[in-house]
Structures are given as C-alpha cells and as structure tokens.
C-alpha positions in Angstrom: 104.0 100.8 73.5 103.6 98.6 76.8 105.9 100.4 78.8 104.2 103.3 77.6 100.5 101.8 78.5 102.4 100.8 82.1 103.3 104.3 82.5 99.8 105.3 82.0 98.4 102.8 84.7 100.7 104.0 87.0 99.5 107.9 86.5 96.0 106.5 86.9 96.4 104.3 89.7 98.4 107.3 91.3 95.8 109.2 90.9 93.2 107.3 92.4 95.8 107.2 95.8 95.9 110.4 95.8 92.0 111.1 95.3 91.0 110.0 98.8 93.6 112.2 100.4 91.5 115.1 100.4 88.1 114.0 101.6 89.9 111.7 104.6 92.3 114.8 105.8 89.4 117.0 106.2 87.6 114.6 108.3 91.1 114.4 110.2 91.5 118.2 110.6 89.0 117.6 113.3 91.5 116.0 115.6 94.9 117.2 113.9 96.5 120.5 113.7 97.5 121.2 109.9 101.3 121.4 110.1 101.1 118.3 112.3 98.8 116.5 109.7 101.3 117.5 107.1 104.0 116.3 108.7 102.8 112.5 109.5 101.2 112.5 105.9 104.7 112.9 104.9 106.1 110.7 107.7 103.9 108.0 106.7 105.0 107.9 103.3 108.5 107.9 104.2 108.0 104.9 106.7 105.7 102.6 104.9 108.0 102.8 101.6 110.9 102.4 103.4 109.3 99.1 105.2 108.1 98.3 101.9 111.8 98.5 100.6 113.1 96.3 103.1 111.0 93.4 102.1 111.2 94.0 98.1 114.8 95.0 97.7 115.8 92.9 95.0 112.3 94.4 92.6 114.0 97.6 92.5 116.9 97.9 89.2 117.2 101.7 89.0 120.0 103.3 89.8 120.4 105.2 93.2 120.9 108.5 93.7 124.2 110.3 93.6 126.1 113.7 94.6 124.7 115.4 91.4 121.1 114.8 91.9 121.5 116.8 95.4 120.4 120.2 94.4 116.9 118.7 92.9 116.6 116.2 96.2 117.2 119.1 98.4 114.4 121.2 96.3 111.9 118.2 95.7 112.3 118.3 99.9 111.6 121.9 100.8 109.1 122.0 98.3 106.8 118.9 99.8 107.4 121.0 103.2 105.6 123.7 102.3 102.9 122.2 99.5 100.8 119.8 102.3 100.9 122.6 105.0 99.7 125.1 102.4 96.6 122.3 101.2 96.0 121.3 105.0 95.4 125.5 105.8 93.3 125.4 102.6 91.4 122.5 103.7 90.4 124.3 106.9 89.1 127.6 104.7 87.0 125.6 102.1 84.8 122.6 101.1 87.4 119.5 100.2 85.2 119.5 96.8 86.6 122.7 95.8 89.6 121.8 96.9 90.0 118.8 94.9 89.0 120.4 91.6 91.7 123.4 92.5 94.5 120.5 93.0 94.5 120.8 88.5 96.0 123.9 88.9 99.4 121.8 89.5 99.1 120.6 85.9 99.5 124.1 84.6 102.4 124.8 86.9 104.0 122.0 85.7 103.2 122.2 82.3 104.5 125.9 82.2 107.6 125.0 84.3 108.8 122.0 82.3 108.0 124.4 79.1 109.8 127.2 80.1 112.8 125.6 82.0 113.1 121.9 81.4 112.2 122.6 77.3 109.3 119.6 77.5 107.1 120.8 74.7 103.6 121.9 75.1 101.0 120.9 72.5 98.5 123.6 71.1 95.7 121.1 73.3 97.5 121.1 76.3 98.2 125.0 75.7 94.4 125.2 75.4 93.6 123.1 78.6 96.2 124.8 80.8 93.9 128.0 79.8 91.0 126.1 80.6 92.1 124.9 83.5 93.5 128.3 85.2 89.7 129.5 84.6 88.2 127.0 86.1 90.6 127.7 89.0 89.7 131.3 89.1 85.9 130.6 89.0 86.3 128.0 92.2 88.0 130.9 94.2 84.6 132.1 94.9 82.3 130.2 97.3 79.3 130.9 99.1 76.2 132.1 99.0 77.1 135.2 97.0 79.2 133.8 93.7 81.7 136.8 94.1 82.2 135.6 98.1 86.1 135.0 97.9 87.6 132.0 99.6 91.1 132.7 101.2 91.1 128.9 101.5 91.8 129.0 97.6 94.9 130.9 97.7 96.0 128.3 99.9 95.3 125.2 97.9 96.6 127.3 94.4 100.0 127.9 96.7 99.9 124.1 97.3 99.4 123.1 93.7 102.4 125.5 92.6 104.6 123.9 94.8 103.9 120.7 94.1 104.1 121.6 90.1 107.6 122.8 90.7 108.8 119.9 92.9 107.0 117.6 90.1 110.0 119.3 87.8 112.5 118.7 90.5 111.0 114.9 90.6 111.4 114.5 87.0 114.8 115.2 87.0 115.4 111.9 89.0 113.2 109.8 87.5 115.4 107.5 86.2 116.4 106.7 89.8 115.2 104.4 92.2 111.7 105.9 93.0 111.3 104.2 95.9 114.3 105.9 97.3 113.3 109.0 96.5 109.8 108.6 97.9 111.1 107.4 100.6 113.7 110.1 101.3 111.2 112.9 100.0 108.9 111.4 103.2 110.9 110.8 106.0 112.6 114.3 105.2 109.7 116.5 104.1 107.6 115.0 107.0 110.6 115.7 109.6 111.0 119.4 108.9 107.0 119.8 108.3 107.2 118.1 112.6 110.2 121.0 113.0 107.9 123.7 111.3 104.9 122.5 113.5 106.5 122.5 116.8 108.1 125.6 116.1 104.8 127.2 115.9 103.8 125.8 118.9 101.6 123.0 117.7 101.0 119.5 119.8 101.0 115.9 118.8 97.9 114.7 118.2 96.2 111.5 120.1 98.0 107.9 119.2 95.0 107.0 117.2 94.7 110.0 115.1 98.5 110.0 114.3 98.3 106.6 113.0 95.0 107.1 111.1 97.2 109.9 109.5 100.4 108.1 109.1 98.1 104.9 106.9 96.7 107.8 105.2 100.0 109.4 103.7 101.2 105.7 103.1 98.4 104.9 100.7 98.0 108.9 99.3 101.2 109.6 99.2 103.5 106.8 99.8 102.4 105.0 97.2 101.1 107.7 95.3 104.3 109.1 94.7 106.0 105.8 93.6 103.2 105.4 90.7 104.2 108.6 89.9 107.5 108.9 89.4 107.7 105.3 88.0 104.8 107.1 85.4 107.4 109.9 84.5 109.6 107.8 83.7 107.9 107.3 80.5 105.3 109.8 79.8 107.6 112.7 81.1 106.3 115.2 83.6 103.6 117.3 81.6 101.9 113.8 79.9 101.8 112.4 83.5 100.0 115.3 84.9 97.6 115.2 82.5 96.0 111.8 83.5 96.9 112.4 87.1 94.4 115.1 86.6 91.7 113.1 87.1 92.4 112.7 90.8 90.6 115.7 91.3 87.1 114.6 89.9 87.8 111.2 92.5 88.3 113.5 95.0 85.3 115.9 94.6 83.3 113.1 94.3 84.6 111.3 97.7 84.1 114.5 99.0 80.2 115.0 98.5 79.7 111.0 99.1 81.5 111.0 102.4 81.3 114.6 103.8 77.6 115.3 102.6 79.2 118.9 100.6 76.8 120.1 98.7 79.1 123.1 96.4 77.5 126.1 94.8 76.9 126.5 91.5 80.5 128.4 90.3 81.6 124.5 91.4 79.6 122.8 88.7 80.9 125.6 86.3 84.6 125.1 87.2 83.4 121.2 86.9 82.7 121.1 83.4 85.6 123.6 82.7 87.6 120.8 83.7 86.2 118.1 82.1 86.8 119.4 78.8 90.5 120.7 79.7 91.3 116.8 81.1 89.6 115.4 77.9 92.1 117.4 76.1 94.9 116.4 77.7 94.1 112.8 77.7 93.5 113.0 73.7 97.3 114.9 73.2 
C-alpha cells in the first residue's frame, strides 16, 4: 500500500509540473516560434535531468535500458517530436484555458490504447469517464462568440494529446527502467529533432533570454514532470496514472485565467463540469 500511495504522489506532483506549462508557453509564444519552443521545452528536460543525474547517480537502482527496449525508445522519441509542436500550434489558435481542459483527452487515448493493445483492463467507471471526457472535448472545440464558432486550435491540441497517449504506452513499456534515463534520452532526443524540424522550416533561434526562460520551463514541466510520471507507472500502470494526472488540466485552466486574464465562454464551463465528474470517477476506480 505505500508504494502504491508513492505512486499516487508522484502522478499528482507530476501533474502539478506539468499544469504551469500551458499558461507560461503561451505567454512565451510571444517571443518564440512554436517548433522552436518545442524543441528547448524538450531540450531542457533532457539537460536539467541529465545534470540532475550526474549529481544523484548512486539514487537511481533500476535497471538501464537495453537493445530490446529500442523499438519503444525510438517511438516514445518521435512521438514527443510531434506532440509539443502539435500543442505549441494549438496554443497559438486558442485560449491556454481550453487548452488545458483539452490536454484530458490523452487519458482516453491511453486508456483505449493500453485496452486494446497492451490488454490493461478498463473499468465500467473509467469506460464511463473516457465517454465523459471525449464530450467534454468535443464541446471545448467550439469557442467564441457564437458557441458553434469552431477552433482549428482544438484539432491541434486533440493531435497533441493522442500522441502523447500513445507515447504514454510506449513509456509504460519501460517503466521498470531507469526513468531518469529515459527522460533524459526522451529530451535531449525529442528536443534535437523538434530543433531539426524547426530549422528545416525556416524558423530562427529565439533571443538568449527567451531560450533560457524556455529551457527552465521544460525542466520543471517536463523534466521533472516526466520522471514523476514514469516513476508513477511503475505502480499504478498507465491508465490508473492518467487518471490522477488528469487533474493537471483544472491547474492549468486555472493558471491560465489567474495569469493571462482569459475569461472562456460558456461551452468552457460546460466541458468544466463534464470533467469534473469524469476525473472524480476515475480517482474513485
């Protein structure tokens, strides 16, 4: 029971993390392109956990990761490539409230991916709230004056969240390794080919200030994030540890209107109490 209560402070705490990510990226949009911003979230992560390793490497006892966990590695990597680009593009199409409550939408990805492929079984209340939840997700698509105004910006943080519920799968899969190893390879390398993609597409490096605003901000989002996260799943497996790293989301809308003023339309306070009752169910499985 206390590695299991552990587990579940981890999934809060990376939660929490991850919660000011949002808010804080759409202030840095301002100065930062989003592939770029992607790319140094990642970047930072990478760094900062691998700094961290240097000076703790006697705390970590799991076991490091080997030829056979390649093909996941390789797939946890392209997939955090393309999930930050995809929420950075979002960010730029829609309020980081909305945003934030869209993020859920990973837990039924990964619910429905470790269900269908990895065989993790799916209670009749987390059935319920993954139905709940994909509601709620349809209703904060529209925003605006006009409740059936669609935002593009919501395909783009739905694409993120499916990405990151597949690469939560992949994650799983090498939980039992070292997890800061696998953070810190899943940054360094996701936030390289996230600085290819960007340059490719003809996007500049942003001042020295902003890059380092953005490289603390995926340490302490992601970084660290991540590690609570994978140290979670560990225990808890990957379906359980989504559902209480879904209230990340309701930190984030809420950072969002306390820092960035937001003020959402009314289909946001709908989706709101949609997910409130989905993450209470998920919390009671």
């Amino acid at each position: 029971m206390n590695k299991k209560y552990t587990a579940t402070l981890f999934a809060i705490l990376a939660a929490a993390l991850y919660a000011i990510n949002i808010p804080l990226s759409k202030i840095l949009l301002h100065q930062v392109s989003p592939t770029m911003m992607a790319a140094f979230l990642y970047l930072g992560a990478g760094l900062g956990l691998f700094i961290y390793r240097l000076f703790t490497p006697k705390k970590e006892t799991s076991e490091p990761l080997t030829k056979e966990d390649l093909p996941y590695t390789i797939g946890m990597i392209v997939l955090d490539i393309a999930a930050p680009i995809l929420l950075m593009l979002g960010l730029q199409q829609t309020n980081s409230a909305n945003a934030s409550l869209l993020n859920n939408f990973e837990i039924v990805a990964t619910s429905l991916i470790a269900f269908f492929i990895f065989k993790e079984a799916i209670s009749k209340k987390l059935g319920l709230a993954i139905v709940l939840v994909t509601i709620a997700s349809i209703a904060l698509s529209f925003e605006g004056k006009g409740s059936f105004d669609f935002n593009t910006g919501s395909l783009f943080v739905l694409g993120a969240a499916s990405c990151w519920g597949l690469e939560n799968n992949c994650t799983r899969m090498l939980s039992s390794k070292s997890s800061v190893q696998i953070t810190t390879i899943k940054g360094i390398f996701s936030g390289l080919g996230s600085l290819i993609v960007a340059l490719v597409i003809g996007e500049s490096f942003p001042a020295l200030v902003s890059t380092l605003a953005v490289l603390v901000l995926g340490f302490i989002s992601y970084g660290l994030s991540i590690n609570f996260y994978i140290k979670a799943q560990k225990n808890l497996g990957a379906a359980k540890t989504s559902a209480y790293y879904a209230i990340a989301p309701f930190l984030g809308a809420g950072f969002g209107m306390l820092l960035l003023h937001e003020r959402p339309g009314m289909q946001f306070y709908v989706g709101l109490v949609i997910m409130i009752v989905a993450t209470v169910l998920m919390i009671e499985d």
